[in-house]
C-alpha positions as CSV (number, residue, x, y, z in Angstrom):
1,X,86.6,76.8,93.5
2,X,84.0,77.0,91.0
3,X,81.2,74.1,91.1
4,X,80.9,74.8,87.4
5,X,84.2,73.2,86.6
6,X,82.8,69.4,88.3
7,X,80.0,70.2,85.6
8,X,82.7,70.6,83.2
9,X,85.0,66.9,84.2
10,X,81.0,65.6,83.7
11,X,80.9,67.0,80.1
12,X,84.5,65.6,79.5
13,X,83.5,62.1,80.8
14,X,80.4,61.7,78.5
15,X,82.5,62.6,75.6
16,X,85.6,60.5,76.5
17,X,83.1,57.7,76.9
18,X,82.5,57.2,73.6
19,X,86.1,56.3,72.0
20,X,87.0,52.8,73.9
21,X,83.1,52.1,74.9
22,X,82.6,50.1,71.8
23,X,85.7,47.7,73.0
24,X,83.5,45.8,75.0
25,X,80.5,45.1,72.7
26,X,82.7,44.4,69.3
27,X,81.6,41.4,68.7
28,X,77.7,42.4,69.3
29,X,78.2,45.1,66.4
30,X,79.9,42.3,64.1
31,X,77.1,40.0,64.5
32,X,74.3,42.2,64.1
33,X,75.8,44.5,61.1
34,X,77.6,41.6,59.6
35,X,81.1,42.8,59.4
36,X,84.1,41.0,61.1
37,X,85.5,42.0,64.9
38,X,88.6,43.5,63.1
39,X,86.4,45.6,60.7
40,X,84.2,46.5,63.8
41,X,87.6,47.1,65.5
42,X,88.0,50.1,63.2
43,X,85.5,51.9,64.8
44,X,87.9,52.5,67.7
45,X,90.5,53.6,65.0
46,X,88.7,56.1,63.2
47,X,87.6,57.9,66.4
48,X,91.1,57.9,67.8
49,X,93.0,59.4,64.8
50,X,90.2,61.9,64.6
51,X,91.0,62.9,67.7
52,X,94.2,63.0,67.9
53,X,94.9,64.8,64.4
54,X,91.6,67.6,64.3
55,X,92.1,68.9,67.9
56,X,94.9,70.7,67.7
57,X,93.9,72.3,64.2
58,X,90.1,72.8,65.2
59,X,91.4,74.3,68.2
60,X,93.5,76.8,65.8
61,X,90.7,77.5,63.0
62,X,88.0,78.3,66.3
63,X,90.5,80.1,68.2
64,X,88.3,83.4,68.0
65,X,84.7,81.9,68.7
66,X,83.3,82.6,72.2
67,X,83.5,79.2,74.1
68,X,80.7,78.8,75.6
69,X,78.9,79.4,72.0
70,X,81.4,77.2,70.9
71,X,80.7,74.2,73.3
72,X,76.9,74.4,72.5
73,X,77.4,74.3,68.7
74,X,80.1,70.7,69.1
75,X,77.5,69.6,71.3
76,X,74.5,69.3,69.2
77,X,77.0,68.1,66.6
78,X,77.8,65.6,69.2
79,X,74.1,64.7,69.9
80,X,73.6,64.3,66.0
81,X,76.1,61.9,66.1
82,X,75.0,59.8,68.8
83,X,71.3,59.7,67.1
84,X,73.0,58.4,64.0
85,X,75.2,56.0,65.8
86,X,72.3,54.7,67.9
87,X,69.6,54.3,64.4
88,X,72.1,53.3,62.6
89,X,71.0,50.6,59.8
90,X,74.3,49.1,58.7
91,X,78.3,49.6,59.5
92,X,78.9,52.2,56.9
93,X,76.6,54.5,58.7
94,X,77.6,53.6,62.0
95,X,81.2,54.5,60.6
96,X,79.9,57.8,59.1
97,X,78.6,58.3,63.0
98,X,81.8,57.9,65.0
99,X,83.2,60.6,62.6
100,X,80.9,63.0,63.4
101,X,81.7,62.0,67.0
102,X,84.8,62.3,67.1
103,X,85.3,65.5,65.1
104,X,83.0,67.2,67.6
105,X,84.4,65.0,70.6
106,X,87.9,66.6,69.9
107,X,87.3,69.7,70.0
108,X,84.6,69.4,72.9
109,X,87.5,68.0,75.1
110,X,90.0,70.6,74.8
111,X,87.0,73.2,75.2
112,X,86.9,71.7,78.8
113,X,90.4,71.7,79.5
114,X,90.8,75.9,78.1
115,X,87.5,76.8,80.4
116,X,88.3,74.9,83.8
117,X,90.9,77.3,84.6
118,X,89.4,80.7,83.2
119,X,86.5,79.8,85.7
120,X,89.0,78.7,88.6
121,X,90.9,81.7,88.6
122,X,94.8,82.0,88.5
123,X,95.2,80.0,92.1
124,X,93.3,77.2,91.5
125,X,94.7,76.8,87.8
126,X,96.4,73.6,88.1
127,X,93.6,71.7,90.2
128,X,91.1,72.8,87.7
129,X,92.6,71.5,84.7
130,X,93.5,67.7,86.9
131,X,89.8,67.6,87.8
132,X,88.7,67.8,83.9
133,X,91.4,65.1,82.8
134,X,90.2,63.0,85.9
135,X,86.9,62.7,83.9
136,X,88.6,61.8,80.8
137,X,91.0,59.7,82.3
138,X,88.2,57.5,83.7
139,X,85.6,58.0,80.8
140,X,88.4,55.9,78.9
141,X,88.7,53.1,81.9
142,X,85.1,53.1,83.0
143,X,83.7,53.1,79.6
144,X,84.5,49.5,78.3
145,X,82.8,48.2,81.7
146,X,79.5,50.6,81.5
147,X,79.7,49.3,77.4
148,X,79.9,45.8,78.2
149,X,77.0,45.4,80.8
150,X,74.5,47.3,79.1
151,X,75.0,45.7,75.7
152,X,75.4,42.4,76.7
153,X,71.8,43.1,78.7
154,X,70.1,45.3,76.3
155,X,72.1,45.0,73.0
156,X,75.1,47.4,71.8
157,X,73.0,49.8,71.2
158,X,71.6,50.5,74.8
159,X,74.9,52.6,75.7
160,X,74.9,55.4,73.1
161,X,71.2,55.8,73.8
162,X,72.5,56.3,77.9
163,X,75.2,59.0,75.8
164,X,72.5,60.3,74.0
165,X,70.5,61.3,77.4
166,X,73.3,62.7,79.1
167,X,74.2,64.3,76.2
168,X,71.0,66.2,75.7
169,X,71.5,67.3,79.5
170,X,74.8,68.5,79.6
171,X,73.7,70.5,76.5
172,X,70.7,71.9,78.8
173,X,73.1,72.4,81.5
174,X,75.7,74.7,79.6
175,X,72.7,76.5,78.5
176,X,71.8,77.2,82.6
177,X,75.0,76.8,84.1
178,X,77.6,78.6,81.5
179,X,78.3,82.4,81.2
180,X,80.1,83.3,78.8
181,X,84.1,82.7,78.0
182,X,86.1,85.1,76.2
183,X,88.5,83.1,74.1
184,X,92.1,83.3,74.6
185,X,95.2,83.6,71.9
186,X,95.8,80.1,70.9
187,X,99.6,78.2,70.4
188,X,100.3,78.5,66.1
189,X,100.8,75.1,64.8
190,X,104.0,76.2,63.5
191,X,105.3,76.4,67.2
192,X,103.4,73.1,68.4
193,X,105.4,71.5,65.5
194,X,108.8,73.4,66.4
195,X,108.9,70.9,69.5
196,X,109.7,68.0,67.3
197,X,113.4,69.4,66.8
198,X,113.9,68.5,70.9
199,X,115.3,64.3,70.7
200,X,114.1,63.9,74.3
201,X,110.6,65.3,73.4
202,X,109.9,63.2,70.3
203,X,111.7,60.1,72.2
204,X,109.2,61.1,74.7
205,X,106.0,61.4,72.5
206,X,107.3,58.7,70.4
207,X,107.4,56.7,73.7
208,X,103.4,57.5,74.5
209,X,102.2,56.4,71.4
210,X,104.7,53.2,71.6
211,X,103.2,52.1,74.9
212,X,99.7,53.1,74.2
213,X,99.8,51.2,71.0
214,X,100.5,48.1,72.6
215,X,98.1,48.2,75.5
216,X,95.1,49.2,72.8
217,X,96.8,45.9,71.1
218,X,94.9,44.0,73.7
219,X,92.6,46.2,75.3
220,X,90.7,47.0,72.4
221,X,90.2,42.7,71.9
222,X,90.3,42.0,75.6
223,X,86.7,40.2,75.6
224,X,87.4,38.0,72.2
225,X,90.9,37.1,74.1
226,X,89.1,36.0,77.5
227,X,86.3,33.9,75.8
228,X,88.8,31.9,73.8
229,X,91.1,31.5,76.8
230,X,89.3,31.3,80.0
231,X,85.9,30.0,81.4
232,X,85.1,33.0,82.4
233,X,81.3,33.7,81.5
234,X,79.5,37.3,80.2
235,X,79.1,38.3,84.0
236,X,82.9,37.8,85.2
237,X,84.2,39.2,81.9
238,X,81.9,42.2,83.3
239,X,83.6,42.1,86.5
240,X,87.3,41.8,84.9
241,X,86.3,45.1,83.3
242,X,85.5,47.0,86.4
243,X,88.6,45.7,88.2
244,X,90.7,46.7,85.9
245,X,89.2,50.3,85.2
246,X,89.1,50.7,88.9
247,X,92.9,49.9,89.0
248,X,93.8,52.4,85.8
249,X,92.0,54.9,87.8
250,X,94.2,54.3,90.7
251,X,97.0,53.9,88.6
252,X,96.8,57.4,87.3
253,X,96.8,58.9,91.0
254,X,99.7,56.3,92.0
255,X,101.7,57.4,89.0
256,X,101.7,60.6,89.5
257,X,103.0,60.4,93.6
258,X,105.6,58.0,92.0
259,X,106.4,61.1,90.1
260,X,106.5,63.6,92.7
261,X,108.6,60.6,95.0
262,X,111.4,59.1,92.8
263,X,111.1,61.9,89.9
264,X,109.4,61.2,86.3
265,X,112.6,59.5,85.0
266,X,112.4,56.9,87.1
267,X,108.9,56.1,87.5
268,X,108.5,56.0,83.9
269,X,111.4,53.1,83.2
270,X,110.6,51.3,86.6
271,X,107.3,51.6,85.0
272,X,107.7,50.1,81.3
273,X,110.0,47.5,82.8
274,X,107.6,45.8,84.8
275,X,104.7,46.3,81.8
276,X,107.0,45.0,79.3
277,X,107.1,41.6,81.3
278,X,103.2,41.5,82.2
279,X,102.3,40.9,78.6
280,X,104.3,37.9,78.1
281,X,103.6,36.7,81.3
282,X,99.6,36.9,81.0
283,X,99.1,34.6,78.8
284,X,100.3,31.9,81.3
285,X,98.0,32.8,84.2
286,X,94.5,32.6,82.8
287,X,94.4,29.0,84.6
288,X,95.7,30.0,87.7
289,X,92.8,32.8,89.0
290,X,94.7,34.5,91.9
291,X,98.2,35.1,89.9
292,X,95.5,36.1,86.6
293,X,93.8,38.8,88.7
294,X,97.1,39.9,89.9
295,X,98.7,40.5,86.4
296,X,95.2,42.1,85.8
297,X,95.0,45.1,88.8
298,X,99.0,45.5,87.9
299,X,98.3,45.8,83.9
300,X,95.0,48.5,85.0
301,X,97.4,50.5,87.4
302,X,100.2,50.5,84.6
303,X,98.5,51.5,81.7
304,X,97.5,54.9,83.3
305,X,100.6,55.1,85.9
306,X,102.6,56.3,82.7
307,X,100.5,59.1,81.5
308,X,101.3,61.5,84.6
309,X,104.8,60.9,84.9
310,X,105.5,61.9,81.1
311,X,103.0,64.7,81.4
312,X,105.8,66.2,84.3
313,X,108.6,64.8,82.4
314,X,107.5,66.9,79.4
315,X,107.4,69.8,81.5
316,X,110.6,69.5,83.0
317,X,112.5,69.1,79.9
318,X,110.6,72.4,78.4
319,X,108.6,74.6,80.7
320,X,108.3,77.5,78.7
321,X,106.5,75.3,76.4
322,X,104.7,72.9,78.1
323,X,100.9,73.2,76.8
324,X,102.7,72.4,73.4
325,X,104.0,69.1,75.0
326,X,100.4,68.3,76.8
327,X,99.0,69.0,73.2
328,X,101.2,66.8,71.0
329,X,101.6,63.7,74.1
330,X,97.9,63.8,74.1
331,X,97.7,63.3,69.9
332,X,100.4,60.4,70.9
333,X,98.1,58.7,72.8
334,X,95.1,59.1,70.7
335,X,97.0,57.9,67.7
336,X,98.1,54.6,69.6
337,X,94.7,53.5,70.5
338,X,94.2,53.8,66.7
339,X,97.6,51.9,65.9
340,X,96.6,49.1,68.3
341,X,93.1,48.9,67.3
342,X,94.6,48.8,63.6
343,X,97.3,46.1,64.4
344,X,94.9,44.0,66.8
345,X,92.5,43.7,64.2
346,X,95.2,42.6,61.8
347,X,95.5,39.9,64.2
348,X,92.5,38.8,65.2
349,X,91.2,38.6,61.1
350,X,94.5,36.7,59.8
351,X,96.3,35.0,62.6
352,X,94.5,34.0,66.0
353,X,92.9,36.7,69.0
354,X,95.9,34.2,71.5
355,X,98.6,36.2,69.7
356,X,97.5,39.8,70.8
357,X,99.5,39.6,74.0
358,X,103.3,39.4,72.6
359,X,102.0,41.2,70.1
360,X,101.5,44.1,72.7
361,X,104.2,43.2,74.3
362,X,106.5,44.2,71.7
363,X,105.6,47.5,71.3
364,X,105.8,48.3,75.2
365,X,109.5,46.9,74.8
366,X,110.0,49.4,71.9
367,X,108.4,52.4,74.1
368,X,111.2,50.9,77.0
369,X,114.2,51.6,74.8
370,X,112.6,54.7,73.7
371,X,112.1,56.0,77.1
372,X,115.7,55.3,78.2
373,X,117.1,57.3,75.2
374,X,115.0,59.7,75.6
375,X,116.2,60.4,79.6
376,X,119.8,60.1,78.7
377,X,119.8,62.5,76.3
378,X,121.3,66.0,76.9
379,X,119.2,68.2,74.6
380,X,116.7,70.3,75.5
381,X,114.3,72.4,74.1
382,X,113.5,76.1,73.5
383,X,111.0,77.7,71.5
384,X,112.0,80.9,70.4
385,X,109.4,83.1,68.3
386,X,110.8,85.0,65.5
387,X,110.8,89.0,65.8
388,X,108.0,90.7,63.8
389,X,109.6,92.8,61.6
């Protein structure tokens, strides 16, 4: 298989980086720009709805640009943004940064995902596209941790100047590395919408966002929720990030043999059972280590076990369409970080950061009723284009 396509998970880790990286270091940008954690918070926001709403239509209005032309240009939009985001003077700036990130970020991702498999060839399709979404997938684990060491040891700055370097470098290395890539006809967004008209696929998508909202409820305010509720000091709140981005790296791999072992049904309500009781059990642990580290490693493995079983349950229910469904479920997730960042920042700013938990909690009981309709129901989908006349 082609080496290139390693470079490419590389280019998609760097970028995926940058949404949850600021998770860790919220309170370091409130203090220094003088803002609140919850307006920090919206930092996280305004990146994920970006993403989630301007991929699928920048996808669409670039859909006859060369790619690799294409990547370079997002790029050094990228790198502008990081240079902003790192010189950045006050929060308004640092807000008008993490636009231009995440407009370019968008796009940048799904460039990955369209060239891994036009370099792989038709055989090696499928593992081409999973190595590019392994780099995402732990870009959005791994970053908090890599966020929190470096700004707690060099300030919150120090980690977008680390994106900044790598970057310039993956911009150098599509310039050596890339030939180019024809672009390929792209899915209207009349048809992406069409899907919506399938109950088990909108229970299903409405069931993503659900669940990703209320783990962002708590991830996204993890570090202000340990310091007010455990002794834990700067260097094992370090360590409690690695853990559990080790274990939602894991998860994702585990979730998806669950998938292939007891079918996606299954391993998605067996799944959102047992996360709908871990956030109203956590709360209750943080004195007794062992059982706390426990609920962590399970919380890490759930949060990503999901994602691969409703990828394949997607398909199942409508294979003729299923880059649609990989489109819109990715949009759902996207736009859950940004509900959960939005509702924990709500409160953290009016109520009290011990709340976030149930509140979390909550919404991953709403995605578990969701789900179940969604699997009982009969209907499925079928896109059919209308003759040209």
């Amino acid at each position: 298989m082609d080496k290139r396509i390693y470079f490419l998970m590389i280019i998609s880790f760097v970028i995926g980086m940058v949404e949850l990286i600021i998770s860790g270091i919220l309170d370091l940008i409130a203090e220094d720009l003088y803002v609140s954690i919850g307006q920090a918070g919206l930092l996280i926001t305004v990146f994920a709805v970006i993403f989630a709403v301007a991929s699928p239509i920048l996808l669409v209005m670039t859909a006859k640009i060369e790619r690799k032309r294409l990547t370079l240009v997002c790029l050094y939009i990228f790198l502008i943004g990081c240079i902003v985001t790192v010189f950045a003077p006050t929060f308004s700036i640092l807000f008008l940064g993490r636009i231009i990130l995440g407009l370019s970020g968008a796009l940048l991702i799904i460039l990955c995902l369209v060239m891994a498999p036009s370099l792989a060839g038709e055989q090696y399709k499928g593992r081409a596209i999973g190595i590019v979404s392994v780099g995402v997938s732990a870009s959005l684990v791994l970053g908090v941790p890599i966020g929190l060491i470096m700004g707690t040891s060099f300030g919150w700055r120090a980690p977008f100047v680390l994106i900044t370097v790598l970057t310039a470098l993956s911009i150098i290395g599509v310039h050596v590395l890339m030939g180019r890539v024809e672009p390929k006809p792209q899915i209207p967004l009349r048809q992406q919408l069409a899907a919506f008209k399938n109950h088990k696929i909108t229970l299903g998508l409405t069931t993503t966002f659900l669940y990703m909202t209320g783990h962002s409820i708590m991830y996204a305010y993890f570090k202000p929720y340990l310091e007010v509720s455990t002794d834990f000091n700067a260097n094992w709140v370090s360590v409690i990030y690695l853990i559990f981005g080790f274990a939602a790296v894991c998860g994702g791999g585990i979730g998806g043999l669950l998938a292939d072992l007891l079918g996606s049904r299954k391993t998605m309500v067996i799944a959102l059972a047992v996360f709908s009781v871990l956030f109203f059990v956590f709360p209750y642990t943080t004195e007794f280590y062992p059982i706390f580290f426990l609920i962590l490693i399970l919380w890490g493995m759930l949060s990503w076990a999901i994602s691969p079983a409703m990828q394949s349950y997607l398909i199942d229910t409508a294979p003729e369409s299923s880059e649609i469904q990989q489109s819109l479920n990715n949009s759902s997730l996207h736009l859950g970080v940004a509900a959960g960042s939005v509702i924990g920042a709500g409160i953290v700013d009016t109520l009290s950061v011990n709340v976030i938990p149930f509140a979390g909690g909550i919404f991953i009981i709403l995605s578990f009723i969701t789900v179940v309709i969604s699997v009982r129901s009969k209907k499925k989908f079928s896109y059919k284009p209308k003759s040209a006349i």
